[in-house]
C-alpha positions as CSV (number, residue, x, y, z in Angstrom):
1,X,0.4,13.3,15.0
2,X,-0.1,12.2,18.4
3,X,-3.4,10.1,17.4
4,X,-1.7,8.6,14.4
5,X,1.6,7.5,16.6
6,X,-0.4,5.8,19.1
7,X,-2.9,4.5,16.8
8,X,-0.5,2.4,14.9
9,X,2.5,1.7,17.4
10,X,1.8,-2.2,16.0
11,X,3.7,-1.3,13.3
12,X,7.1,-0.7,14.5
13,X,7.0,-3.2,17.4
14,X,9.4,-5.6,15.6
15,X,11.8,-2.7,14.1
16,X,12.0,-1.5,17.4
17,X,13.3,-4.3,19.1
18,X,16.7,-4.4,16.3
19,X,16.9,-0.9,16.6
20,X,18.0,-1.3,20.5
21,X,21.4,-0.5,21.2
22,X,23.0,-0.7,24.7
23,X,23.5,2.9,25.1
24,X,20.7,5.7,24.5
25,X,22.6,8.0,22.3
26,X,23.6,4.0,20.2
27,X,19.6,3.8,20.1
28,X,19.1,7.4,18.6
29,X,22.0,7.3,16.3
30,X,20.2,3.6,15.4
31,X,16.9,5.0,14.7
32,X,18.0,8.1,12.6
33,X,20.5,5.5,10.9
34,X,17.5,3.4,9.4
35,X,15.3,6.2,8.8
36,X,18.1,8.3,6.5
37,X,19.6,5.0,4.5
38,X,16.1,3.5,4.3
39,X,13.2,6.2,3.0
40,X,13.4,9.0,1.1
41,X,13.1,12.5,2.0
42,X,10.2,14.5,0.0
43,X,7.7,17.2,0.5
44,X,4.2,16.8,0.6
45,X,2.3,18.5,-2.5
46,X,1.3,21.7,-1.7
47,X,-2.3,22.2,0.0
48,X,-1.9,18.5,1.0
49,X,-0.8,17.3,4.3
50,X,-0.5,13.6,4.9
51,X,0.1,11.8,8.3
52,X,1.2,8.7,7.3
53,X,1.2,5.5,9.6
54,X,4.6,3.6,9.6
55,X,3.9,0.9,7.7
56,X,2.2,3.2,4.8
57,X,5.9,5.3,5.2
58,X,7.8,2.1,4.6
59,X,5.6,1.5,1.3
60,X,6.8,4.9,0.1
61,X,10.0,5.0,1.1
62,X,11.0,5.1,-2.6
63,X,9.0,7.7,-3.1
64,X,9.3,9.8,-0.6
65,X,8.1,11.2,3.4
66,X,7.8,14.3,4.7
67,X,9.6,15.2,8.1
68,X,6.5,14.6,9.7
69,X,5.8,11.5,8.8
70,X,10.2,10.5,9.9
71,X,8.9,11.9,13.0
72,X,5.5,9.7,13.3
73,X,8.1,6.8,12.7
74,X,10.8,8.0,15.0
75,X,8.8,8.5,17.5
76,X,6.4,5.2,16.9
77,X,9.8,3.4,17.6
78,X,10.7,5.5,21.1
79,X,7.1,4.6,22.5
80,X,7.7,1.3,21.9
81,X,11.3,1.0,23.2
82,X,9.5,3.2,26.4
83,X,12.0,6.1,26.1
84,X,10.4,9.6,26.7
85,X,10.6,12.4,23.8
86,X,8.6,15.4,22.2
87,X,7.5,16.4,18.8
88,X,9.7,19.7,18.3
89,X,8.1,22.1,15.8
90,X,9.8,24.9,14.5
91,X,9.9,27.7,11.5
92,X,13.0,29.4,10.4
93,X,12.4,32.7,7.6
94,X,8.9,32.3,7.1
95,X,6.0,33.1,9.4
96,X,4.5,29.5,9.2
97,X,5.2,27.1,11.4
98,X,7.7,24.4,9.2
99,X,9.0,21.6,10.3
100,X,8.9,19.0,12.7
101,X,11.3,16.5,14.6
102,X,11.8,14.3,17.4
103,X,14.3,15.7,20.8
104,X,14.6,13.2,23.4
105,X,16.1,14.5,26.6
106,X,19.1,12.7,27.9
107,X,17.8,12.5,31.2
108,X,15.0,11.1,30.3
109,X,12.8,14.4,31.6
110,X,13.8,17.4,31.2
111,X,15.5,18.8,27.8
112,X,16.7,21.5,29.8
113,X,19.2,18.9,30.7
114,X,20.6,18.4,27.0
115,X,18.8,16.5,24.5
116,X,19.7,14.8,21.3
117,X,17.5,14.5,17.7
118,X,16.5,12.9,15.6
119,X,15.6,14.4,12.3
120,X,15.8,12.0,9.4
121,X,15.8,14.9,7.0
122,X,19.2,16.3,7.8
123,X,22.3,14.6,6.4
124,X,23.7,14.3,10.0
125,X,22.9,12.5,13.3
126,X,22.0,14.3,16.1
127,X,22.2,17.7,14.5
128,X,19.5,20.7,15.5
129,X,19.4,23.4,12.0
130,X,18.9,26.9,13.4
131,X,15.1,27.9,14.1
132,X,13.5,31.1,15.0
133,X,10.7,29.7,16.9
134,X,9.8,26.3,18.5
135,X,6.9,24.8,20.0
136,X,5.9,21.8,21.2
């Protein structure tokens, strides 16, 4: 994912910049914002795992992205605004690893600090589900 984020940060350059709000927490609540109204939410067929660039998410956004593919763009749009952040991956009832989204720590270093997310799958802002394990 990592590869694929800075491979292609081109491709949210422009978005990033309207996306800017004064305050951090304005800029995350921004970014989750256009990701939630803009692209659908949908699984990737099963046995197929796709890490989609930006631009190839905002062709399918009728169709549908998985949460790692929100999270390519999330955090394509944080590089380019320069504001630190990690690629939380977590499971919840299964033994597999799950599902992946962005935290960005409120300090700007440490999450142990507090940290918001953004998780364009989840019908609310800044709102963590309940995991058993995470990972970064």
């Amino acid at each position: 994912m990592e590869r694929v984020i800075h491979t292609y940060l081109d491709d949210t350059i422009q978005i990033a910049q309207l996306l800017r709000k004064a305050q951090s927490i304005e800029t995350i609540q921004s970014i989750w914002d256009f990701l939630y109204h803009n692209i659908q939410y949908k699984l990737d067929k099963n046995g197929l795992e796709q890490l989609r660039r930006p631009a190839r998410s905002w062709a399918e956004r009728y169709t549908g992205i998985d949460c790692d593919c929100f999270s390519i763009f999330a955090s394509s749009i944080l590089v380019n605004l320069g504001i630190p952040h990690y690629l939380r991956v977590t499971r919840y009832s299964q033994p597999t690893w799950q599902h992946v989204y962005v935290v960005v720590p409120k300090d700007g270093k440490s999450l142990a600090n507090g940290y918001w997310t953004i998780d364009a799958v989840l019908a609310r802002a800044d709102y963590e589900k309940p995991f058993t394990a995470k990972r970064f």
